[in-house]
C-alpha positions in Angstrom: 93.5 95.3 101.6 97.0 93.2 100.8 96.2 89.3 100.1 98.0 88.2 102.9 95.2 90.0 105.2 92.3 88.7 103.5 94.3 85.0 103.3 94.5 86.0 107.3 90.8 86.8 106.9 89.5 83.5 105.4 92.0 81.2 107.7 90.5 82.7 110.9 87.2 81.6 109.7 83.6 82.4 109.9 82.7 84.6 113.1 80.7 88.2 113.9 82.3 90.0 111.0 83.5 87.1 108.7 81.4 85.3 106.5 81.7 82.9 103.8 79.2 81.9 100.5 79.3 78.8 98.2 77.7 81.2 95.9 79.5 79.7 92.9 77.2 80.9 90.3 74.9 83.3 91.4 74.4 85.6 94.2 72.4 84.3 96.6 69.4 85.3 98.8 71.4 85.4 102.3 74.0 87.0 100.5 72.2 90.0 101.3 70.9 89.1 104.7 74.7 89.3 105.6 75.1 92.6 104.0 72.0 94.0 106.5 73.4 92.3 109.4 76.8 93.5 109.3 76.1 96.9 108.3 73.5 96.8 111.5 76.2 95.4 113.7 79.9 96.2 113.1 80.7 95.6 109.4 82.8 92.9 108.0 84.0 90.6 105.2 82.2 88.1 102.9 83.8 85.6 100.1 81.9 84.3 97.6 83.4 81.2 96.4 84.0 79.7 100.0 82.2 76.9 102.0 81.4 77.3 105.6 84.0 75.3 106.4 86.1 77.6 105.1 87.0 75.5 101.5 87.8 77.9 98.3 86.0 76.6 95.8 85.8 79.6 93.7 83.3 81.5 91.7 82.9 80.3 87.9 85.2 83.2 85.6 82.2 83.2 83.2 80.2 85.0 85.7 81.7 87.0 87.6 80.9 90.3 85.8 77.0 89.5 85.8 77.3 88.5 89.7 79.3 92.3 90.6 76.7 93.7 88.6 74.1 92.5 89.9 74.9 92.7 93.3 75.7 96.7 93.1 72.4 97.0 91.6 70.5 95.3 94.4 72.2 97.2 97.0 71.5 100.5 95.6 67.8 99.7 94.5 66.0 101.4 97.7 63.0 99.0 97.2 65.4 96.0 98.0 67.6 97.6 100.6 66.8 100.7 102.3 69.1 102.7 102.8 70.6 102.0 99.3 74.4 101.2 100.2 77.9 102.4 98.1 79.8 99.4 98.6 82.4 97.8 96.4 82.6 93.9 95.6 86.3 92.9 93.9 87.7 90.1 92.2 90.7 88.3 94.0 92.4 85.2 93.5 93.3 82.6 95.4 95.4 79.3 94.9 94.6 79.3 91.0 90.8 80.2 91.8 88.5 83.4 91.7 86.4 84.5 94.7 84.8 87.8 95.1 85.2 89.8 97.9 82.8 92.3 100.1 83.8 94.7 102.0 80.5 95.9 104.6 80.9 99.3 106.7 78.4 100.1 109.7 75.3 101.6 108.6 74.7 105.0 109.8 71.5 104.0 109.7 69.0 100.9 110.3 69.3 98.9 107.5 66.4 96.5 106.0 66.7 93.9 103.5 63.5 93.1 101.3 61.8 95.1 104.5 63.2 93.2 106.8 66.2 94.3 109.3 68.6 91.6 110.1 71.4 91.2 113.0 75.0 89.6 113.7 75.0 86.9 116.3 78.4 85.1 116.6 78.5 83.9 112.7 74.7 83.7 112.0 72.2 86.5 110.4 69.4 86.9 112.5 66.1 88.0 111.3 65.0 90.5 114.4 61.9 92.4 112.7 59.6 90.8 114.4 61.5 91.0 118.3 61.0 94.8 119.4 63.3 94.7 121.8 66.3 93.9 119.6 64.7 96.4 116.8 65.0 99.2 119.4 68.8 98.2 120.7 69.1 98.5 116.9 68.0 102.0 116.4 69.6 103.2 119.7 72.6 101.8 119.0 73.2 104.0 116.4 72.0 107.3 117.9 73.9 106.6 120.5 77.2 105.5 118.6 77.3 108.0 116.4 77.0 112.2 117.9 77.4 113.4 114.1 74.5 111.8 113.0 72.5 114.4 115.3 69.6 116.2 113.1 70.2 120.2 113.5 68.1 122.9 112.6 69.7 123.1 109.6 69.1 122.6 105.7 70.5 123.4 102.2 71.1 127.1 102.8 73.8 126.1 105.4 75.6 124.3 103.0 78.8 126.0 100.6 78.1 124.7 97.1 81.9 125.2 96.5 82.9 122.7 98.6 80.7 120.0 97.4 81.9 120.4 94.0 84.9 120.2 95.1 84.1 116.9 96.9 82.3 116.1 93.6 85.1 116.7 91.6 87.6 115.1 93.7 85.5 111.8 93.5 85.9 111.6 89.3 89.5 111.5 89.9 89.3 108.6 92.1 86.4 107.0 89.9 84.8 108.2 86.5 82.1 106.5 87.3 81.0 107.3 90.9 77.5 108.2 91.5 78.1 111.8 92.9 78.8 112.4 89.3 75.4 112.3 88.4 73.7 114.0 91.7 72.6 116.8 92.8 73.9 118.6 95.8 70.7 117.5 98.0 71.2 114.1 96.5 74.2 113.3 97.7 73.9 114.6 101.5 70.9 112.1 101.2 73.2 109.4 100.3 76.1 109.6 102.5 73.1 110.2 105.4 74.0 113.6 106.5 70.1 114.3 106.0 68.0 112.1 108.4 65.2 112.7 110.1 64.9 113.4 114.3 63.3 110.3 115.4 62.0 112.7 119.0 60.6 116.0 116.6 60.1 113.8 113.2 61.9 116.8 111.8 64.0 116.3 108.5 67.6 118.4 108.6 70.9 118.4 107.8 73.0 116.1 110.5 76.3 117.7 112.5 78.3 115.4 110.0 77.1 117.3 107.1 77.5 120.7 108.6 81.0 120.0 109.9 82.2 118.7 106.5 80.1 120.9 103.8 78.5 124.0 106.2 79.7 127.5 106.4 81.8 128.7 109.5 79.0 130.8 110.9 76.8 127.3 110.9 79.8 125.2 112.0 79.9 127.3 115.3 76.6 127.7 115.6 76.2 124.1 116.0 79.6 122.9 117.3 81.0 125.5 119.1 83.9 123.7 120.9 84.9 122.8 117.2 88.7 123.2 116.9 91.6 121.9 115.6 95.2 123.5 116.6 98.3 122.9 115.0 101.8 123.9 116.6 105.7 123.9 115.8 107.5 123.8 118.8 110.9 123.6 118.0 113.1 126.2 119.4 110.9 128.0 121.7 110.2 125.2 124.0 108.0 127.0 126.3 105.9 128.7 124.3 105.5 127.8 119.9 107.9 129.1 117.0 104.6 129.2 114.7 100.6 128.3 115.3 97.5 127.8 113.7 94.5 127.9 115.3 92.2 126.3 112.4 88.3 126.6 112.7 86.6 125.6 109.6 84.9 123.0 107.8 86.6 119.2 107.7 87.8 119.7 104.3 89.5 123.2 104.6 91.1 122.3 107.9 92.6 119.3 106.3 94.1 121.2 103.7 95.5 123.6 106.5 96.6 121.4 108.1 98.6 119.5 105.5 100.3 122.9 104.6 101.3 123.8 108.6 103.2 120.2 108.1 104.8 121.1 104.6 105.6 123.9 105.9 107.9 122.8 109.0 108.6 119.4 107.9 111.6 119.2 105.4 110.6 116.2 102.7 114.2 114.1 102.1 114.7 111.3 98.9 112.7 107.9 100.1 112.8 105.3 97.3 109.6 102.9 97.7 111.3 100.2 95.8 112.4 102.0 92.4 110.1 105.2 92.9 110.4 108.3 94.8 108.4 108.7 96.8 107.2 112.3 99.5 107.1 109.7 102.9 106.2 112.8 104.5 103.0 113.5 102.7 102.0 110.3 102.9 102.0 109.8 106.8 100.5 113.6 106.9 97.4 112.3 104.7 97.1 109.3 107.2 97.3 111.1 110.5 95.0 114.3 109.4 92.4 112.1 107.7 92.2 109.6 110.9 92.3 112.9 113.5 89.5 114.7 111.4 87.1 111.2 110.7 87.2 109.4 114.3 87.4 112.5 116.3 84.5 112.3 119.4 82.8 115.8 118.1 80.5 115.6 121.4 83.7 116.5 123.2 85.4 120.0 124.2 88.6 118.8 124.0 90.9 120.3 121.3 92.1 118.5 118.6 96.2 119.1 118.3 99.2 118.6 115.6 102.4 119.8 117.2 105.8 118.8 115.9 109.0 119.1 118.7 112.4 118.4 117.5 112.3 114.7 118.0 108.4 114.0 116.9 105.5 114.8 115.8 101.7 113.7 117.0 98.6 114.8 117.4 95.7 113.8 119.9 92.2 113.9 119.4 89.1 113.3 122.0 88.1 109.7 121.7 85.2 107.5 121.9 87.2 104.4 122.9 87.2 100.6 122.1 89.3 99.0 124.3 92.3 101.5 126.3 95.7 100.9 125.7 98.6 100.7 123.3 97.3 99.6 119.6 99.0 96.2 118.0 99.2 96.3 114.2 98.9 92.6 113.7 96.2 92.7 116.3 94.3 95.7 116.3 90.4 95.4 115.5 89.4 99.1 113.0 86.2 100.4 114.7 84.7 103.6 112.6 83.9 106.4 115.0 82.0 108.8 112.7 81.3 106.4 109.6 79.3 109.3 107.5 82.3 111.3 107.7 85.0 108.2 106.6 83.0 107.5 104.4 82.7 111.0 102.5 86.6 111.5 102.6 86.9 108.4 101.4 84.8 108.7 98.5 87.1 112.0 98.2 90.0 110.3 97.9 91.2 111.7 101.7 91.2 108.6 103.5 91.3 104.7 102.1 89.4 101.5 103.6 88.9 101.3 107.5 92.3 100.2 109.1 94.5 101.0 106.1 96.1 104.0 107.6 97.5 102.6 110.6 99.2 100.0 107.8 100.2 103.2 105.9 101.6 105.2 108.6 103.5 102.0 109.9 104.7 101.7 106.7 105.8 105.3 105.5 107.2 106.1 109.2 109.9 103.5 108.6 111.1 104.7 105.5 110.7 108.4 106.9 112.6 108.1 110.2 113.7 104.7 110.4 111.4 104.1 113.7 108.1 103.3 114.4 104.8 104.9 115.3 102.6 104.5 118.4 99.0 104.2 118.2 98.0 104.7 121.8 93.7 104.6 122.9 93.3 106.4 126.2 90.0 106.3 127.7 89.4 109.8 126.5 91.9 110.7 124.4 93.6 109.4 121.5 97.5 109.8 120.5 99.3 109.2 117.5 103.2 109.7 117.9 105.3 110.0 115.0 109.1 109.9 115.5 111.6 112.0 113.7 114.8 112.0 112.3 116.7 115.3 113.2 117.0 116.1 109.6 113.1 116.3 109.5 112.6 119.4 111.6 116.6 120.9 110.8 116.3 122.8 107.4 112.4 123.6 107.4 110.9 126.2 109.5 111.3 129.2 111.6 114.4 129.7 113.3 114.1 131.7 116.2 117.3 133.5 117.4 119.6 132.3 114.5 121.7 133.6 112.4 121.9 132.5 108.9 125.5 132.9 108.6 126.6 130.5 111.7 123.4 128.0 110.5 124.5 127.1 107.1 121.8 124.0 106.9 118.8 127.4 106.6 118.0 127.6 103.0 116.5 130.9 102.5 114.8 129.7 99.3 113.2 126.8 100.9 109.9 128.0 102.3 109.1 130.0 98.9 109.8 126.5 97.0 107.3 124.9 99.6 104.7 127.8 98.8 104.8 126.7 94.7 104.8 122.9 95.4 101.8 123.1 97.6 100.2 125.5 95.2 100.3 122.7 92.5 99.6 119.5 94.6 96.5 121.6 95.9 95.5 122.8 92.4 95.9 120.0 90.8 93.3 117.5 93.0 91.7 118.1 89.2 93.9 117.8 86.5 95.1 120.7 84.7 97.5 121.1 82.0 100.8 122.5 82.5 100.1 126.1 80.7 97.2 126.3 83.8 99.4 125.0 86.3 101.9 128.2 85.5 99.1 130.6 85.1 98.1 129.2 88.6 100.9 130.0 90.7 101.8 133.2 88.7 104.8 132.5 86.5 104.9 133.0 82.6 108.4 131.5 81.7 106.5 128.1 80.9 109.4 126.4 80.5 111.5 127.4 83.6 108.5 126.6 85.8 108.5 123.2 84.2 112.2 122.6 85.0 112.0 124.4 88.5 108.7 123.1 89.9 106.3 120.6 87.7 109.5 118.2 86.8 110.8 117.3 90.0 107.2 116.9 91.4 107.0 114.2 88.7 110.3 112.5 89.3 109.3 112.6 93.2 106.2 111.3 91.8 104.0 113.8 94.0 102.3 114.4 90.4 101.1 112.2 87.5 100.8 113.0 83.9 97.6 111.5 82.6 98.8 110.6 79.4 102.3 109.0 80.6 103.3 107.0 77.6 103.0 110.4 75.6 105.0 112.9 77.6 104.3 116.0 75.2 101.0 115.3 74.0 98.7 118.1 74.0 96.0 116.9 76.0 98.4 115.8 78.5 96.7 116.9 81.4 99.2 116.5 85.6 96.8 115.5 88.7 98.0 115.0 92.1 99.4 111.2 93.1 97.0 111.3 96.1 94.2 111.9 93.7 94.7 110.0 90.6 96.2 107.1 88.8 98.3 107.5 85.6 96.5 105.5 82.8 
């Protein structure tokens, strides 16, 4: 999140997902309590280093590490808080001083402190163990809220190994030290709480959410059988489509399909982010697939759409809403509609903190087409509308009914130069070095792949070297920008 949000944050002061800690030197008791009421309610903020009144006094720089530490420990010690939670505390600074920041999604699940389940009222943590009433809103507010967290049938042997290593794998990009590294399969669906138990049949299983992003196909439908997402290009043939796909798969697959259907008919032009090139197009693409694949209403038949026409691009999803009407990004409250799923892709590196993408897409839209997007929250239905520049849809693509001789703007090389890049941004999620990278995509002239394909990936800075401050070091290993950081 940029400072000038959390400044926005800490200005608006304490209220049902804002709350502030003198916490100066230690992390304190309700420190925690807060945690278990805003991951039982709707998630929120909490500065350490601020008085009620909202003051920054700061946290002492001498303990800062031991108070991260020791937080993250507490919150993933099961005896202490149950379900253990994968939350991140960060250091910002403020006017000269140090606070630290927390970030607290909604729970999947009921969550207790020291045995003890807590709830959000107005700005206060209130201790409802003991009230049965407000314990069962509690527990029926998040069967209710949340279809995906339905308990199938269902257990390991519906799950593809493959693609949680893959997940796996894509997580030690983001972070070398992130605790899927260290799990087992089973483990992890236990942690992200895509195994639960059926509260009615007290029978344990694997939840929709865990299916839909890590089952097979032949499970996938079994259990979700309107599952579907459909991407079109409608460009020429107006009535009809120039090109389809009709994707039924797992989340992870279909997100990589459906990131190639808009490489494919989407041409990528220069876009300088200050003094780096930048692909504007992949960027809004990562935003709009991972936000139409997480906050989807899977209880729904209605099929999920990407179609690009001439002029624009969007795609609509069925919708569980929050209010109806156009979305305001100055105003706009982020609501998680399937946290287990945001939260796995972004642990992936798919999708970033709740509310960020709208930002994003705002952000790389402008640069892309010079307009902006529309966020629109129908009762049933939500629509993202991209604009686009007629250079966007005009050299990339099928063209129905032309000839190549009066339409000199078709590049007949362009959809095979497509077909190499995406084979390297898609193989290297894990690094690999460039003599793989070759192998990969079938070439042998090492060197004329480098200057043909892997070198202007790197000046568009689509790809990173992993040693950048020794170009032709031998370890020098190149990782997709989506996935990794140059160190």
């Amino acid at each position: 999140m940029e400072m000038n949000e959390l400044l926005a944050i800490i200005q608006g002061g304490e209220n049902i997902s804002v709350e502030f800690k003198k916490s100066t030197t230690d992390v304190t008791k309700d420190v925690y309590e807060t945690v278990g009421s805003f991951s039982n309610r709707e998630g929120g903020h909490i500065f350490l280093g601020v008085k009620d009144d909202g003051t920054v006094l700061g946290v002492a720089p001498s303990e800062i590490e031991r108070m991260r530490s020791e937080f993250v420990t507490t919150i993933n010690n099961s005896t202490k808080c149950y379900p253990p939670l994968f939350i991140q505390i960060e250091a910002i600074t403020i006017d000269g001083k140090q606070l630290l920041h927390v970030y607290v999604p909604v729970c999947t699940q009921v969550c207790r402190i020291n045995g003890r389940i807590y709830d959000r009222n107005e700005d206060s943590d209130i201790d409802i163990t003991n009230n049965t009433d407000a314990v069962y809103q509690a527990y029926a507010r998040k069967q209710s809220t949340y279809f995906v967290n339905k308990v199938t049938g269902f257990g390991m042997e519906a799950i593809r190994p493959d693609l949680i290593e893959r997940a796996r794998k894509m997580s030690r990009i983001r972070r070398n030290d992130h605790p899927w590294l260290t799990m087992n399969d089973e483990e992890i669906l236990r942690l992200e709480g895509l195994i639960l138990t059926d509260p009615d049949k007290q029978r344990e299983g694997v939840t929709l959410a865990g299916i839909l992003l890590f089952g097979t196909d032949s499970t996938i439908m079994a259990v979700l059988p309107q599952h579907k997402s459909d991407a079109i290009f409608r460009a020429e043939n107006l009535d009809r489509y120039d090109d389809r796909d009709v994707i039924i798969t797992n989340l992870f697959e279909s997100y990589d399909r459906l990131i190639a259907f808009g490489a494919k008919h989407l041409s990528d032009p220069f876009v300088l982010e200050g003094i780096q090139s930048i692909s504007a197009r992949d960027k809004i693409l990562r935003e709009i697939f991972s936000n139409l694949l997480a906050h989807q209403d899977y209880s729904s038949g209605y099929v999920a759409k990407f179609v690009i026409e001439k002029d624009r691009m969007f795609t609509e999803n069925a919708n569980r809403a929050h209010g109806v009407g156009m979305l305001n990004l100055s105003t706009f409250s982020p609501f998680a509609k399937n946290p287990p799923v945001s939260k796995v892709f972004r642990d992936a590196g798919l999708a970033d903190e709740l509310g960020s993408g709208m930002r994003n897409t705002y952000k790389y839209t402008r640069l892309y087409s010079g307009q902006e997007p529309q966020f629109i929250e129908g009762a049933d239905v939500f629509h993202t509308i991209i604009p686009l520049a007629a250079v966007a849809t005009g050299k990339v693509g099928p063209q129905v009914g032309v000839n190549p001789q009066v339409n000199p703007q078709v590049n007949p090389q362009v959809n095979p130069q497509v077909s190499v890049r995406e084979k390297v941004l898609s193989f290297c999620v894990e690094p690999h070095s460039k003599a793989e990278i070759a192998s990969y995509c079938g070439y042998k002239d090492r060197h004329s792949f480098t200057v043909h394909h892997l070198q202007p990936l790197l000046d568009k800075g689509l790809l990173l070297m992993t040693i950048p401050g020794k170009p032709r070091s031998q370890n020098q290993r190149y990782v997709t920008a989506q996935f990794g950081e140059a160190k």
